[in-house]
N, C-alpha and C positions, 0 to 999 in steps of 0.2 A: 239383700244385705240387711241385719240389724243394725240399728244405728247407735253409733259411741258414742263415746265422749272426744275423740281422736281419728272420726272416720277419713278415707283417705280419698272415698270421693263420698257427693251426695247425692241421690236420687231425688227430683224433687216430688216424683210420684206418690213413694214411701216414708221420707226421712225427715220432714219440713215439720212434722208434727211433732214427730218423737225429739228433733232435735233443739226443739223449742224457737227455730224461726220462724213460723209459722203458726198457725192455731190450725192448720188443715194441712192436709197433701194435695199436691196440683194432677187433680184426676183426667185422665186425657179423656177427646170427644167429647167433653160438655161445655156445649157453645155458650152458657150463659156464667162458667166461671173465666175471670180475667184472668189468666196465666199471668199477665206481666208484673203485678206487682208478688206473686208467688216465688216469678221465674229470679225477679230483680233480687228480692232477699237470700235467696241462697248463693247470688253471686259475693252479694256484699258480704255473707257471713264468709263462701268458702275463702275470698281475698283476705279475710278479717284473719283467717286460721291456717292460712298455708294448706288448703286443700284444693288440689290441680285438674280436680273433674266435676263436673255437672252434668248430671245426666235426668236422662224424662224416662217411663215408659213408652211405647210405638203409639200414635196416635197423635189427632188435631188438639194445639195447643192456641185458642185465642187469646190473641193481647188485645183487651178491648181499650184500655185506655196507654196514652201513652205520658211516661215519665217527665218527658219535656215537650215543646211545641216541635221540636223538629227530629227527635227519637224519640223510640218506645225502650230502647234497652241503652244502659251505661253499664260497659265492660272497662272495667276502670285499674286493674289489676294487671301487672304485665305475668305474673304469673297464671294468668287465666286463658286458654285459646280455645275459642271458637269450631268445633266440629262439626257441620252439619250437610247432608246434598244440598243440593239449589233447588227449592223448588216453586212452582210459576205461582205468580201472584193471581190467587181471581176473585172477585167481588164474594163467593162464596163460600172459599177459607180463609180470607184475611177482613180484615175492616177500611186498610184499603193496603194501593200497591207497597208503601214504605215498608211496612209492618212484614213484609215476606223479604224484603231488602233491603233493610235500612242505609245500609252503605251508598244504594244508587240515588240516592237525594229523593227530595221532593218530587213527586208527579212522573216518576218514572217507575218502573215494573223490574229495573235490571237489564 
């Protein structure tokens, strides 16, 4: 997708830069960039502008740091939903279990 001025969803793979919320695109499999404040800003722009999809490339996306003490992501937008599989929490794709499931609280895996 080229990215508009009016797009109707955002990639954060390709569009973060061009769309000017971001100074980069969130490149998947590279464990040393923080996905979550990449992942965060295109939620808060799509909520900002009525735009109903957020999408990644296929690949590991690390949140190395998290937003608050007790999430990494604020979906804060009710026109915003959530689409993704489940998948397992393990020491070597996540930084720890929340971060694969935030929803399951503290010190749980889901």
């Amino acid at each position: 997708m080229n990215a508009s001025a009016n797009p109707s969803r955002i990639n954060v793979s390709h569009d973060l830069a061009a769309l000017g919320i971001a100074s980069q695109n969130l490149v998947p499999n590279n464990r040393n960039l923080d996905a979550r404040p990449l992942f965060q800003a295109a939620l808060d722009y799509a909520g900002q502008n009525g735009i109903g999809r957020v999408i990644a490339d296929r690949g590991a996306c690390c949140f190395l740091t998290p937003r608050a003490p007790d999430r990494y992501m604020s979906i804060e937008q009710d026109s915003l939903r959530c689409v993704s599989p489940r998948l397992p929490a393990t020491a070597e794709s996540v930084g720890s279990p929340t971060a694969a499931h935030p929803a399951a609280g503290p010190g749980t895996a889901g």
